[in-house]
Kinemage of the C-alpha trace (Angstrom):
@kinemage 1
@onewidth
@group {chain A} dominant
@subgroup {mainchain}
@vectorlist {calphas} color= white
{ca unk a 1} P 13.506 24.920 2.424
{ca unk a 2} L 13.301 21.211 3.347
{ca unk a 3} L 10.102 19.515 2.768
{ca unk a 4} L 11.458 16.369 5.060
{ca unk a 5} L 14.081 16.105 7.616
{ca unk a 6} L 16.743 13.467 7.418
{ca unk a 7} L 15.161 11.303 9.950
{ca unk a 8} L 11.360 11.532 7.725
{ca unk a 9} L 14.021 10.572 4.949
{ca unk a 10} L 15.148 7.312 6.678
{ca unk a 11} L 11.825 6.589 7.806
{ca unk a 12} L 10.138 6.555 4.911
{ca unk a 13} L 13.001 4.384 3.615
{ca unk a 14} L 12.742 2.219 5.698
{ca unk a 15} L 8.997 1.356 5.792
{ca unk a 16} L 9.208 0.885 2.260
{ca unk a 17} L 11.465 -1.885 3.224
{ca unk a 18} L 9.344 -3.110 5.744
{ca unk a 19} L 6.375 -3.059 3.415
{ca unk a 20} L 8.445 -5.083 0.544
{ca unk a 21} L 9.529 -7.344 3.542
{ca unk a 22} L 6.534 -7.790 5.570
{ca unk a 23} L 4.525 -10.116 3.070
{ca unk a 24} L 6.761 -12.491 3.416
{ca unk a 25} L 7.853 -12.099 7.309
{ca unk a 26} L 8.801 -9.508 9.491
{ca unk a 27} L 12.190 -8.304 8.735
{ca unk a 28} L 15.348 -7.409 11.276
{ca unk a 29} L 16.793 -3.782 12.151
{ca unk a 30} L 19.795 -4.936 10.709
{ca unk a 31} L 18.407 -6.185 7.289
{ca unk a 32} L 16.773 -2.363 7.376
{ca unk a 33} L 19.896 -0.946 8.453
{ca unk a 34} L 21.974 -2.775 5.492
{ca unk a 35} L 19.258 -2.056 2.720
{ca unk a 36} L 18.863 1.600 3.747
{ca unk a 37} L 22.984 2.329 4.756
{ca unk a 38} L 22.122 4.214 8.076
{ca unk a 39} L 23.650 2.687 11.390
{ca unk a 40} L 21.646 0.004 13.634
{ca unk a 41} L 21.326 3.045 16.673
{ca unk a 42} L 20.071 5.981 14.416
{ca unk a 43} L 17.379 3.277 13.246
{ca unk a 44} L 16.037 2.069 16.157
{ca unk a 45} L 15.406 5.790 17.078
{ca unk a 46} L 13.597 5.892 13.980
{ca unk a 47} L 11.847 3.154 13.973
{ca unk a 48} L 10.684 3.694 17.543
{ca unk a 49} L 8.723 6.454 16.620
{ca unk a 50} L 7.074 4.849 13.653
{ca unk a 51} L 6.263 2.421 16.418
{ca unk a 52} L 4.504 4.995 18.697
{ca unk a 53} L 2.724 6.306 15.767
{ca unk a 54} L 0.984 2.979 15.182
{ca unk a 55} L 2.558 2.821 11.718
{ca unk a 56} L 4.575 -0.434 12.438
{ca unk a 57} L 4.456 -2.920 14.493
{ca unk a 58} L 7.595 -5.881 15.968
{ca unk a 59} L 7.816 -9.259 17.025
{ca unk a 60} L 10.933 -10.113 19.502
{ca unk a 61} L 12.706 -13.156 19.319
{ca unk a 62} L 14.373 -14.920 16.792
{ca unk a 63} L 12.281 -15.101 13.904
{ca unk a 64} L 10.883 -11.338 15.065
{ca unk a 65} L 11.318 -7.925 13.033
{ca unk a 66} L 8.882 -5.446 12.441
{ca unk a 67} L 6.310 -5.638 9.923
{ca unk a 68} L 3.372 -2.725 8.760
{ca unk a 69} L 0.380 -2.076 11.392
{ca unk a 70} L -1.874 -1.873 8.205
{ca unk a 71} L -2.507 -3.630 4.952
{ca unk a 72} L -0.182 -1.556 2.445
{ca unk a 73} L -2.705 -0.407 0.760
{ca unk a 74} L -4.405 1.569 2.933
């Protein structure tokens, strides 16, 4: 029996990411998407429900990305 699915997997990949990223600045989908070796789409899904969970956080724009909603260690 799974204790994660593939998409808890990926997520928790990829706010590890964002957490190594976000002290500096928020970081891109596709810097994620590179890092992590899943596809820009299957992501966003992803990272759209981390979103709604109040577990990250974006800025659009240029400089934008997504960054933690909370101090890492909490």
């Amino acid at each position: 029996m799974a204790l994660l699915s593939t998409k808890g997997v990926y997520g928790l990949m990829a706010i590890l990411e964002i957490a190594k990223a976000s002290e500096v600045s928020p970081i891109s989908i596709k810097e994620i998407s590179d890092r992590i070796f899943v596809s820009k789409n299957y992501l966003e899904q992803i990272l759209n429900g981390l979103k709604s969970g109040g577990l990250i956080e974006s800025i659009k724009g240029k400089n934008g990305g997504y960054f933690l909603a909370y101090e890492p260690t909490k």
